[in-house]
C-alpha positions in Angstrom: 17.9 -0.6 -31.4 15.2 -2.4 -29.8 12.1 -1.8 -32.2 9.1 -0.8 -30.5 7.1 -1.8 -33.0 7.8 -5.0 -33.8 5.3 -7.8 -33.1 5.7 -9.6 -29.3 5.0 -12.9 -29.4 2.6 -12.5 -26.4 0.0 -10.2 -25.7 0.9 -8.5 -23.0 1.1 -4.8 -23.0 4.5 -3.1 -22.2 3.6 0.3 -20.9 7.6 2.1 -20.1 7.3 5.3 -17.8 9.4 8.0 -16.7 9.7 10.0 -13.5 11.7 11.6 -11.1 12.1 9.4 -7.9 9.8 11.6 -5.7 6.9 11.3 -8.6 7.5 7.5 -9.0 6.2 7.1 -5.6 3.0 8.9 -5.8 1.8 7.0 -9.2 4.0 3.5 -9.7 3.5 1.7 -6.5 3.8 -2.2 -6.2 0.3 -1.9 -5.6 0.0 -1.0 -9.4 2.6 -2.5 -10.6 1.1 -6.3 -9.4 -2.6 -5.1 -9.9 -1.3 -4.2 -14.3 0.5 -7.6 -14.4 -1.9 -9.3 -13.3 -4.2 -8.1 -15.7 -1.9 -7.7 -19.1 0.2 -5.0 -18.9 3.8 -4.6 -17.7 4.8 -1.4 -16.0 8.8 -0.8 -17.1 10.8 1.9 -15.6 12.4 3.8 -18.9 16.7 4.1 -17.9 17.0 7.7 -18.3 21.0 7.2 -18.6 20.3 5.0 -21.8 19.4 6.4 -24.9 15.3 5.8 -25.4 15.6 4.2 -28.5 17.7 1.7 -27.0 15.0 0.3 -25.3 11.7 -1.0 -25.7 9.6 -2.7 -26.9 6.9 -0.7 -25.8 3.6 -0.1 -26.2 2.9 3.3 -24.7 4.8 5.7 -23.0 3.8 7.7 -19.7 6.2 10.6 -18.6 6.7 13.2 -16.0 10.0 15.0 -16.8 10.3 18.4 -17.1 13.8 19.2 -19.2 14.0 19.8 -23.0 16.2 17.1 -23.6 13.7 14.8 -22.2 11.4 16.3 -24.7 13.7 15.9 -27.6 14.8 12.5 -27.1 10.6 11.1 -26.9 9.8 13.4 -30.3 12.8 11.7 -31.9 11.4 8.2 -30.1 8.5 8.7 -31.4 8.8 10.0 -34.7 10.3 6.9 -35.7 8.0 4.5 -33.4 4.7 5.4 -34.8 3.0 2.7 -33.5 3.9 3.4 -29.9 1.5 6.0 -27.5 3.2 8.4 -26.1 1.0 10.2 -23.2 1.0 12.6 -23.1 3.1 15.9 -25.6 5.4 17.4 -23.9 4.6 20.7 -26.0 0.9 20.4 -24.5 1.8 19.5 -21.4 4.3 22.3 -21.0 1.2 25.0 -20.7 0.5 23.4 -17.7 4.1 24.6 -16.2 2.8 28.1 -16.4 0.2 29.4 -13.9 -0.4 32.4 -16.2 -2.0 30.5 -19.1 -2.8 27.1 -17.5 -6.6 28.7 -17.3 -6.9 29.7 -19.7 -9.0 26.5 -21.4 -11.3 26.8 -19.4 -13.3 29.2 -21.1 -13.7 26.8 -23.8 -15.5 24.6 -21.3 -19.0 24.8 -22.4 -21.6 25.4 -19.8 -24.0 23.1 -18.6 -28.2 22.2 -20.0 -28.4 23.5 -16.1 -27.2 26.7 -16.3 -24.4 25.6 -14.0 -21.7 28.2 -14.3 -18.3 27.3 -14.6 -15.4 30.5 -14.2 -11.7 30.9 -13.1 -11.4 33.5 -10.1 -9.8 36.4 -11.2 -5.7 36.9 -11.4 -3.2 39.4 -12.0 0.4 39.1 -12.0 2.3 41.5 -9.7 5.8 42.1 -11.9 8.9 42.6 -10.8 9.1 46.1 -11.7 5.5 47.1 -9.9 6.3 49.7 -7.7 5.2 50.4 -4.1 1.0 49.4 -4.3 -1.1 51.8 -2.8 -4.2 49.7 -3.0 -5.7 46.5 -4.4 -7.7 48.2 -6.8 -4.8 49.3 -9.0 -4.4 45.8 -9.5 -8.1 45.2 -10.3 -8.7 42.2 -8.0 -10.1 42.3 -4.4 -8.3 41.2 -0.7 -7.9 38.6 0.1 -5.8 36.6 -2.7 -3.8 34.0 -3.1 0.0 34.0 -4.1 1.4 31.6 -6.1 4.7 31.3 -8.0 4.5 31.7 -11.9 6.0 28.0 -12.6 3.9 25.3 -12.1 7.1 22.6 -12.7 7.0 20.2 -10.0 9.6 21.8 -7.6 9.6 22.7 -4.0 9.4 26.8 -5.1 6.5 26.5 -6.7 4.3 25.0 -4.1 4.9 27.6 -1.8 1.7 29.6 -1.5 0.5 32.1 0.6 -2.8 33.7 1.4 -2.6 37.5 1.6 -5.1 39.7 3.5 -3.8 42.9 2.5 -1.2 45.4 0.6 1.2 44.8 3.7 1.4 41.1 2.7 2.2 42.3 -0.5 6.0 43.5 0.4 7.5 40.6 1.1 6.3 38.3 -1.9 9.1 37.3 -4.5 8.3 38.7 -7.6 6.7 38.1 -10.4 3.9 36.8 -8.7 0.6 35.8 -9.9 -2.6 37.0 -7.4 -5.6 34.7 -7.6 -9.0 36.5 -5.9 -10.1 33.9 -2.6 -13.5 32.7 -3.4 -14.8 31.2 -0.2 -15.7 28.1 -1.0 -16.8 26.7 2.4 -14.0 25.3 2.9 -14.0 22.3 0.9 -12.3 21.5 -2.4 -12.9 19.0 -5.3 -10.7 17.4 -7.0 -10.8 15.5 -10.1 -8.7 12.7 -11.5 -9.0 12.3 -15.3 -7.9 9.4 -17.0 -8.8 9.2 -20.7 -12.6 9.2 -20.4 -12.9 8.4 -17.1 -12.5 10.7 -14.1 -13.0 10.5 -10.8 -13.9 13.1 -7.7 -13.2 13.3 -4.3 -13.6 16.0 -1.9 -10.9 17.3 0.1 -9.8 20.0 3.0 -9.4 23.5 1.5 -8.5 26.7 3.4 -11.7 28.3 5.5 -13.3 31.4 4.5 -12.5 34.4 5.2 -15.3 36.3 6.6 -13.7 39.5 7.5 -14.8 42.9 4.9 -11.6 44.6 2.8 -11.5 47.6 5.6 -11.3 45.1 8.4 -8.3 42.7 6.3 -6.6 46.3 6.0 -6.0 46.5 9.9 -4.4 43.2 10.0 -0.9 43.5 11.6 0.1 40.0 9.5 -0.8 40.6 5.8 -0.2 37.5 4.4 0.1 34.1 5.6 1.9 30.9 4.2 -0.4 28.2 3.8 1.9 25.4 6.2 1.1 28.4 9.0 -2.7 28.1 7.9 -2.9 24.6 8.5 -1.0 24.8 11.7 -3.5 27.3 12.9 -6.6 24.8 11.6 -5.0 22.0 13.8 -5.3 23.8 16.6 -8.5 25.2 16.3 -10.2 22.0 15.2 -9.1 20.8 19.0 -11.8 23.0 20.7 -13.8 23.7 17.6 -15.4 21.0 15.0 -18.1 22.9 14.1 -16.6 23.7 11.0 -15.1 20.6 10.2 -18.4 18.7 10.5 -20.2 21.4 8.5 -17.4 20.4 5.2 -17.8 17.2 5.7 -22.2 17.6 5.0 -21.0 20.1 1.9 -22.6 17.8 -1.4 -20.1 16.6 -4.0 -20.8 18.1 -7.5 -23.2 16.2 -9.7 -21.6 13.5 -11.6 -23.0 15.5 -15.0 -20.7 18.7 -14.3 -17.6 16.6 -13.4 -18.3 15.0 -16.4 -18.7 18.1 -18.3 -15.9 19.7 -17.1 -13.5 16.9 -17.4 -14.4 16.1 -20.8 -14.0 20.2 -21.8 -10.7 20.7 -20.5 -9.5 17.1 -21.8 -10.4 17.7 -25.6 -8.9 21.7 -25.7 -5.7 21.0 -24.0 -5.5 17.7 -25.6 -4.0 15.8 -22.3 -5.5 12.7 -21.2 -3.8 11.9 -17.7 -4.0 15.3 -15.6 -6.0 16.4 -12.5 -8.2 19.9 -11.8 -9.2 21.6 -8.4 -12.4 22.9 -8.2 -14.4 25.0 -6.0 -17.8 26.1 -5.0 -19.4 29.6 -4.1 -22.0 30.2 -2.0 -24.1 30.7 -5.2 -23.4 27.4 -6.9 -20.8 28.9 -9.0 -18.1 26.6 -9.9 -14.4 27.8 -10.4 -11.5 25.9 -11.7 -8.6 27.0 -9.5 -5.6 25.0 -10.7 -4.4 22.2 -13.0 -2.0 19.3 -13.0 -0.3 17.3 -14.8 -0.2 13.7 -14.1 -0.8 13.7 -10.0 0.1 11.7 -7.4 -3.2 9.2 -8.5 -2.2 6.6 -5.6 -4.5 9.1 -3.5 -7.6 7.4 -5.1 -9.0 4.2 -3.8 -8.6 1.7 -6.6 -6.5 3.5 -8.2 -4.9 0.7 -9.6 -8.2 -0.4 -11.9 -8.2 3.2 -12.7 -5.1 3.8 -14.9 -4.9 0.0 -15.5 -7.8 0.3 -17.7 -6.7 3.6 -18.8 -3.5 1.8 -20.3 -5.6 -1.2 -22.0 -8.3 1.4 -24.0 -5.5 3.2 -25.2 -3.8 0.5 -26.2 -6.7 -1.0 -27.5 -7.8 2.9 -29.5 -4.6 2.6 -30.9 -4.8 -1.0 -32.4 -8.7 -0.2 -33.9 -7.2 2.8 -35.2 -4.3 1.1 -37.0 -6.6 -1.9 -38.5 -9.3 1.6 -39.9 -6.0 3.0 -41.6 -4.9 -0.5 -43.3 -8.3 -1.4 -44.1 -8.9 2.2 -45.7 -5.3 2.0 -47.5 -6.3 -1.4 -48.7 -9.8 -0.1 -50.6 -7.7 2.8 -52.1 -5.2 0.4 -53.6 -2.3 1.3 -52.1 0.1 2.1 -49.1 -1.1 4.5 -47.1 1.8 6.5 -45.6 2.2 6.0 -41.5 1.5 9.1 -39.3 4.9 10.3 -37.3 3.7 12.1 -34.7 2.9 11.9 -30.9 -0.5 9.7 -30.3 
């Protein structure tokens, strides 16, 4: 076995990750990869066919895998490599597979000194077992919604969205299936990259509002509408028509303070420190936290590369202060303080 935690006789940080091939490519690019080394730190690929404690030595450990026995094998790595970071737990990260819960923290996001209001849109799930739906209000949420799948996990399935207009729509929805009420948002959506302390936001492309009233959704002959057959429609339209693309475009970013804010909250209650949020706007300033991720595709981000490259060095270097408190503090007490063997 390859101790993690012994000394290296240079400085350099090791930091090992794991990911599927399609999620490599949107985070570990040679861009990052030459941007780390140059600065200090050594991006290693983890072998997934080799037993983790087989290999090393590492410093920290950064992971997108989804199966149990992942999740197994990193506790047992880590258990008995204390001094390596592991980000983030898989436990903690698993609430973010499930669409049901994964909003749930962000009621513990407190508000803002500006009265800034921060909310989740509201959402039902529509169960396999529902019977026929004679309206929208049995379900206490408002036309239009938005369908998404229950798992959050990465795969094909659970990316395929619709947005439905009306109880028609309903029918043909695999179920369970969780409804999300459509705020319109103008159009435009934010999202932010969190790193540790540091997060970033850009604005992006969202689906248009809907201006039509409930009894007018009702009388539409399609009643839902995958969102690959929105953005199809959008291209066309923004041919003869870039009104509304020019008006997004003049839409502010959020202040700086409630990116801050928010991105801070939902870091300290779900404990993660490399995920990413999409947030919208009302008409009335209201904010609402629509979805969460788990380690994105950061490579979207200009410089990304000095973003998570610095992420990797403060953790290293919160780890290391934190080890030299615990040896100084076992040191005044007179004897051996016993190491911590948990996830970091």
């Amino acid at each position: 076995m390859a101790s993690s935690s012994s000394s290296s006789s240079s400085n350099r940080l090791r930091v090992g990750y794991a990911f599927p091939p399609n999620k490599e490519r949107n985070v570990i690019r040679p861009s990052l990869v030459d941007y780390a080394k140059l600065h200090g730190v050594d991006l290693v690929r983890i072998d997934l066919q080799t037993p983790l404690l087989h290999q090393g030595p590492f410093h920290c450990i950064i992971h997108k895998l989804y199966d149990d026995a992942w999740a197994e094998h990193l506790q047992d790595f880590a258990s008995k490599n204390p001094d390596v970071v592991v980000v983030d737990r898989p436990d903690l990260i698993a609430r973010l597979y499930d669409r049901v819960s994964m909003l749930d923290v962000v009621s513990q996001v407190k508000g803002s000194d500006s009265g800034v209001r921060i909310e989740v849109p509201k959402q039902i799930v529509l169960k396999q077992e529902d019977g026929e739906i004679d309206s929208i209000r049995d379900l206490d949420v408002k036309f239009p919604v938005i369908a998404k799948p229950l798992a959050s996990d990465g795969s094909a399935k659970s990316h395929e969205m619709s947005l439905v207009f009306n109880r028609r729509g309903l029918k043909d929805l695999d179920r369970p299936v969780l409804l999300q009420e459509f705020v319109n948002h103008g159009g435009v959506m934010f999202k932010v990259y969190v790193a540790g302390e540091e997060s970033v936001c850009v604005k992006r492309k969202s689906l248009p509002d809907v201006a039509e009233t409930e009894e007018e959704l009702e009388k539409k002959q399609d009643g839902a509408m995958k969102f690959s057959q929105i953005s199809r429609a959008e291209e066309k339209s923004e041919k003869c028509n870039g009104a509304e693309k020019k008006e997004a475009e003049e839409i502010e970013m959020p202040p700086e303070k409630i990116v801050r804010e928010v991105s801070n909250g939902l870091r300290e209650a779900m404990g993660i420190r490399l995920f990413n949020f999409d947030m919208i706007r009302d008409g009335n300033g209201t904010y609402y936290v629509i979805d969460i991720n788990y380690l994105p595709g950061f490579a979207v981000l200009p410089e990304y590369e000095q973003f998570l490259t610095k992420f990797f060095k403060e953790v290293a270097e919160k780890k290391k202060k934190k080890k030299v408190e615990e040896d100084d503090s076992a040191i005044e007490d007179g004897k051996a303080k016993p190491r911590c063997c948990c996830f970091q």
